[in-house]
DSSP file (Angstrom, degrees, kcal/mol; ACC not computed):
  #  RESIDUE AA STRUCTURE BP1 BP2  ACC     N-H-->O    O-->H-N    N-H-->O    O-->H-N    TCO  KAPPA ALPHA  PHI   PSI    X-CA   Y-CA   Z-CA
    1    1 A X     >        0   0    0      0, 0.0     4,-2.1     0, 0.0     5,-0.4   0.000 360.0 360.0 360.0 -55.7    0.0    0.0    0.0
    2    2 A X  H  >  +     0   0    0      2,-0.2     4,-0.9     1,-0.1    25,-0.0   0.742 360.0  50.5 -19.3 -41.9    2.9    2.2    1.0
    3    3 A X  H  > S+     0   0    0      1,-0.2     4,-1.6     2,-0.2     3,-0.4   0.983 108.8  50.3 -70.4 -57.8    4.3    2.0   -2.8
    4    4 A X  H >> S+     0   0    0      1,-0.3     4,-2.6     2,-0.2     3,-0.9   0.781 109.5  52.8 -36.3 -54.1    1.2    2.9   -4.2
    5    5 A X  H 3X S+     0   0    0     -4,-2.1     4,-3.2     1,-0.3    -1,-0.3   0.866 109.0  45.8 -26.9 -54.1    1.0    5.9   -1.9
    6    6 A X  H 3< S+     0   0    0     -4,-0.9    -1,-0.3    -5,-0.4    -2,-0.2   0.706 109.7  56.0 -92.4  -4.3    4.1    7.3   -2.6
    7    7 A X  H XX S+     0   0    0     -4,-1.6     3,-4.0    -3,-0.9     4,-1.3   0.919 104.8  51.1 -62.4 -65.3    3.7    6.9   -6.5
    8    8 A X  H >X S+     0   0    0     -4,-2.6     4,-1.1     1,-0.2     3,-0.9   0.905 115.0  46.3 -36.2 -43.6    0.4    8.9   -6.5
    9    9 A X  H 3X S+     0   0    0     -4,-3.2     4,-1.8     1,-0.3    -1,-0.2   0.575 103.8  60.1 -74.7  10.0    2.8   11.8   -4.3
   10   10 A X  H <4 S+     0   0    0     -3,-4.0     4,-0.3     2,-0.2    -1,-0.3   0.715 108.0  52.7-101.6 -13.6    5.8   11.5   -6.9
   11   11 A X  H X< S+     0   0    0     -4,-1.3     3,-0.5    -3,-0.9     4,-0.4   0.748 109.1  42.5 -91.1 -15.3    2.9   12.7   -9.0
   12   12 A X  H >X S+     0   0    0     -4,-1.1     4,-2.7    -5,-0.3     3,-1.5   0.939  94.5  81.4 -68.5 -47.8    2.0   15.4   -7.2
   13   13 A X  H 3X S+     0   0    0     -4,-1.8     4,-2.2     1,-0.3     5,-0.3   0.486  87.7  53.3 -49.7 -14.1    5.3   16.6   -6.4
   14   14 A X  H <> S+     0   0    0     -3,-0.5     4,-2.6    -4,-0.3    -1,-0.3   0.978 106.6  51.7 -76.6 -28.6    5.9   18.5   -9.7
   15   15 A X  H <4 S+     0   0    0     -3,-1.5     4,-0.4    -4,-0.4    -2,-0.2   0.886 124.8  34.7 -62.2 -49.6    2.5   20.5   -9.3
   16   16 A X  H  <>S+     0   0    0     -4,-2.7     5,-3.5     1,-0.2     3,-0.5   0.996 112.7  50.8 -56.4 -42.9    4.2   21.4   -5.5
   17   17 A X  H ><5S+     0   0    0     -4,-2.2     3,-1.5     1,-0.2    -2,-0.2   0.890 103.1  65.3 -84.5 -21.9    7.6   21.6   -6.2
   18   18 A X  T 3<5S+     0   0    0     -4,-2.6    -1,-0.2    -5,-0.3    -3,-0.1   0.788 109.1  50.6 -46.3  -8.5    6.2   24.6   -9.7
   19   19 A X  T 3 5S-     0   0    0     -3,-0.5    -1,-0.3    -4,-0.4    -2,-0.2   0.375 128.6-109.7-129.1  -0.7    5.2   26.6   -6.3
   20   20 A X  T < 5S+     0   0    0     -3,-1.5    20,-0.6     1,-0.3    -3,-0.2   0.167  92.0  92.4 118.3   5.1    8.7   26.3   -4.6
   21   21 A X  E   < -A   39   0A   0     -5,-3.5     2,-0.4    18,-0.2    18,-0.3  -0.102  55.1-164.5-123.7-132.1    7.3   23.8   -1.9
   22   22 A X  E     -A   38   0A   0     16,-1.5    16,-1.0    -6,-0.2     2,-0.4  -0.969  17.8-124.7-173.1-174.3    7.3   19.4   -1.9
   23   23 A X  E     -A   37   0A   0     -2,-0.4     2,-0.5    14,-0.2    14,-0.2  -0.999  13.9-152.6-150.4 147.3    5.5   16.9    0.1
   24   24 A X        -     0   0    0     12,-1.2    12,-0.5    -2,-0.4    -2,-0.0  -0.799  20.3-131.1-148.4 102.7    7.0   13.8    2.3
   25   25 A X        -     0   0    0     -2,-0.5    10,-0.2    10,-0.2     3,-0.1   0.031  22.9-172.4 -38.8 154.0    5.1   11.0    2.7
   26   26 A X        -     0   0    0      8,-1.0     2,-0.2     1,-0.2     9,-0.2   0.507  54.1 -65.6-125.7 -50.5    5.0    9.8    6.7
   27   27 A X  E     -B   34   0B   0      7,-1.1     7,-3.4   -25,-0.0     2,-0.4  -0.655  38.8-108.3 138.9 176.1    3.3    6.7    6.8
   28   28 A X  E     +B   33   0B   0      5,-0.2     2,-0.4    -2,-0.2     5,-0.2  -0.968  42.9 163.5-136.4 105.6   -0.4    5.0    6.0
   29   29 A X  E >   -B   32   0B   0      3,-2.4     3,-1.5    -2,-0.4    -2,-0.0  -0.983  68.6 -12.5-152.4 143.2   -2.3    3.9    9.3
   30   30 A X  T 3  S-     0   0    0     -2,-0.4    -1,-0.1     1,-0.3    37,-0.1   0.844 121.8 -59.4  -7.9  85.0   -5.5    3.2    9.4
   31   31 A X  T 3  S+     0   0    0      1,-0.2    36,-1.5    35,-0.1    37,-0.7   0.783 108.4 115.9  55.5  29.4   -6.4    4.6    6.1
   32   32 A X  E <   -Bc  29  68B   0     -3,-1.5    -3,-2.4    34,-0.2     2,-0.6  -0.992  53.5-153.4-144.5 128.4   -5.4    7.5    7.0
   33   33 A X  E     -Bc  28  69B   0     35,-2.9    37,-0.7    -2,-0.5     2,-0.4  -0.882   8.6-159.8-114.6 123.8   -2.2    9.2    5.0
   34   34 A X  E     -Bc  27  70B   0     -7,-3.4    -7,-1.1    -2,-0.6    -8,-1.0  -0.822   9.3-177.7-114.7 149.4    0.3   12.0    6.6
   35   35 A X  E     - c   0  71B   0     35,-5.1    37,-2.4    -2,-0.4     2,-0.3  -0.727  20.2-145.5-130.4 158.2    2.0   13.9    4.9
   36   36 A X        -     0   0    0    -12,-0.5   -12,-1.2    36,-0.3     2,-0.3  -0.651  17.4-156.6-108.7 165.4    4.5   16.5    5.7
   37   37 A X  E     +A   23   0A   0     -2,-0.3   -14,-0.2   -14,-0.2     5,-0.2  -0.953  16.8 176.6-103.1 140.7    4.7   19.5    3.5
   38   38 A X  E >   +A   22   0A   0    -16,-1.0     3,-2.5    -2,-0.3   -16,-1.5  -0.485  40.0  33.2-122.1-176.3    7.9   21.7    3.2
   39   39 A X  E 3> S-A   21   0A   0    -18,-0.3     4,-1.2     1,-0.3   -18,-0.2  -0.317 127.4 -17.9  62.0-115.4    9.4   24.6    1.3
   40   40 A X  T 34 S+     0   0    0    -20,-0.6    -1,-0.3     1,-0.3   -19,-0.2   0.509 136.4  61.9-108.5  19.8    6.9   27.2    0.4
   41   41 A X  T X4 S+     0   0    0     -3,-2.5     3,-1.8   -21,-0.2    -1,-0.3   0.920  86.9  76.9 -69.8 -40.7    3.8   24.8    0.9
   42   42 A X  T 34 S+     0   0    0      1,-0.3    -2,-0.2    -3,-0.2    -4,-0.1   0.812 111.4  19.5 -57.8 -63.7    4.8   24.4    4.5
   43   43 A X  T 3< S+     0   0    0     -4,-1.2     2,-0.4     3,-0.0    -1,-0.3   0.253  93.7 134.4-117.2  40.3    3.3   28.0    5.5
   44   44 A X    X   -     0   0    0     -3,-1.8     3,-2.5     1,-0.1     4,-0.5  -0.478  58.6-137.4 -55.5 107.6    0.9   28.6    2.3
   45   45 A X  T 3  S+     0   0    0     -2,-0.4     3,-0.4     1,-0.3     4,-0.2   0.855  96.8  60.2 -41.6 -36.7   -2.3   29.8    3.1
   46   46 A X  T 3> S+     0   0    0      1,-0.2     4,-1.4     2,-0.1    -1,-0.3   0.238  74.0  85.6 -54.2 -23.1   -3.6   27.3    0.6
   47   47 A X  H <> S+     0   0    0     -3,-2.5     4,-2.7     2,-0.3     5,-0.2   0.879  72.4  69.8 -96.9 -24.1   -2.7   24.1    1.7
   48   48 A X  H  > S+     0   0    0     -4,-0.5     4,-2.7    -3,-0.4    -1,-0.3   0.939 114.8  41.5 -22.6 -73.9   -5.5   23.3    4.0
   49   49 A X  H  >>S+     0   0    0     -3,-0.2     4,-2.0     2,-0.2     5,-0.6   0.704 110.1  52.0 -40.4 -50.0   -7.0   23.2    0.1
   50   50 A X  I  X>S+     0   0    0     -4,-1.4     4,-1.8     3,-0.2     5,-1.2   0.993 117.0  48.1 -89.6 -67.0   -4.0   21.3   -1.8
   51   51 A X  I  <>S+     0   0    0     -4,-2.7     5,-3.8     3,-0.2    -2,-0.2   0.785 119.4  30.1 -24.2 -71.4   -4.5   18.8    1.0
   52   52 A X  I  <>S+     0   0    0     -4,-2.7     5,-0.6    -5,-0.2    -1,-0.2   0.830 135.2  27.6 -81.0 -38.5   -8.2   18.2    1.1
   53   53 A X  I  <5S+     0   0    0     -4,-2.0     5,-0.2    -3,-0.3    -3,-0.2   0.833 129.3  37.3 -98.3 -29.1   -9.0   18.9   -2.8
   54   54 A X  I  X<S+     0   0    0     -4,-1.8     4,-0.8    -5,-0.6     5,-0.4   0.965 123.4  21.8 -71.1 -75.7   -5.6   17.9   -4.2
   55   55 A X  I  ><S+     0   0    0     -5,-1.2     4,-0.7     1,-0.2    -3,-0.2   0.901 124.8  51.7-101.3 -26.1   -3.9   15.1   -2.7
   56   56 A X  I >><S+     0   0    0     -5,-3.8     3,-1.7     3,-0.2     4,-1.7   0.987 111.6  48.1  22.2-102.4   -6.9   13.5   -1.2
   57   57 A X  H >><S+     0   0    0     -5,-0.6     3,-1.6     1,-0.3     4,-0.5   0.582 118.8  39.7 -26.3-105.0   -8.8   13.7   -4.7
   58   58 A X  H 3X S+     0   0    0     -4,-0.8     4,-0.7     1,-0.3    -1,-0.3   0.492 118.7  46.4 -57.6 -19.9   -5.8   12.1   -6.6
   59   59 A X  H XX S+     0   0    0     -3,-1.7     4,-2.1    -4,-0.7     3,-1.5   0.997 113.5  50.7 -76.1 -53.6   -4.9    9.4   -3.6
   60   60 A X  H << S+     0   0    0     -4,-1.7    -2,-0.2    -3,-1.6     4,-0.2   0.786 113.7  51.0 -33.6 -40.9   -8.8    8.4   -3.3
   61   61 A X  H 3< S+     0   0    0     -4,-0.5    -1,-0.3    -5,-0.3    -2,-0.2   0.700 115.2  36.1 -83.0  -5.7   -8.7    7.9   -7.2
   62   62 A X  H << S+     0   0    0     -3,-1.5     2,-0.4    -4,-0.7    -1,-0.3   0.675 130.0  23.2-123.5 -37.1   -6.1    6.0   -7.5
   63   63 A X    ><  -     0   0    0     -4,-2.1     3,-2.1    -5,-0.2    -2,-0.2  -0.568  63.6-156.0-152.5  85.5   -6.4    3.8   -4.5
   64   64 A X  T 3  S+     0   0    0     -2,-0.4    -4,-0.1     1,-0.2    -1,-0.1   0.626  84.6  65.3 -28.6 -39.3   -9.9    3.4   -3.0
   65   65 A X  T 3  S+     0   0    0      1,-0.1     2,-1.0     2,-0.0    -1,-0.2   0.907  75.1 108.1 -61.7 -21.5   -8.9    2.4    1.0
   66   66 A X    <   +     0   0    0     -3,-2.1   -34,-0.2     1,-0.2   -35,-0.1  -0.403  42.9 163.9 -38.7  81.6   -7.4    5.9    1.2
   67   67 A X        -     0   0    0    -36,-1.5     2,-0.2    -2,-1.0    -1,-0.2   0.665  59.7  -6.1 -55.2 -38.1  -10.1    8.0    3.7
   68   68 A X  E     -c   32   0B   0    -37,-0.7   -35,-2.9   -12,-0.1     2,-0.3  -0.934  56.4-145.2-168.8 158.3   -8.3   11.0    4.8
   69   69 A X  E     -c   33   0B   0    -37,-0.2     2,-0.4    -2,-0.2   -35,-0.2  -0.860  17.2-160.2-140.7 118.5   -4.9   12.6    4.7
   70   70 A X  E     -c   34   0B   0    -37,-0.7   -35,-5.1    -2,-0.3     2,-0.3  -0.596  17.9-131.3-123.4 141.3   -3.3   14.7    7.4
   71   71 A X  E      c   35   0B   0     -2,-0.4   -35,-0.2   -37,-0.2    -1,-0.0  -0.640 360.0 360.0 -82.0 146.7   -0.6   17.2    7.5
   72   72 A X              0   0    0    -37,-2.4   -36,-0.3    -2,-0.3    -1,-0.1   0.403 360.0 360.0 172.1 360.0    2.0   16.4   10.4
């Protein structure tokens, strides 16, 4: 499940890194995926939003157990 995870974020990462910032996978426990986000995601007003409509959406589509994703 792990791989899968962290393919869907290597596909996010160009759409982050175009905006100066990245994302680093955490680990996958109970359905639930954390993420770190760094550079200039890290204090982006926005990310609440690139969380919940972004990498959400694309994790859900791609791999259905997925529930939720949390910054930490």
């Amino acid at each position: 499940m792990e791989e899968k995870i962290k393919e869907v974020i290597d596909e996010l990462r160009p759409y982050l890194n175009s905006d100066g910032g990245d994302i680093e996978f955490v680990k996958y426990e109970d359905n639930i995926v954390y993420v770190h986000l760094t550079g200039a995601c890290s204090g982006c007003a926005h990310r609440n939003n690139t969380i919940s409509n972004v990498i959400l959406s694309m994790l859900q589509e791609s791999i259905e157990e997925v529930k939720d994703v949390k910054e930490c």
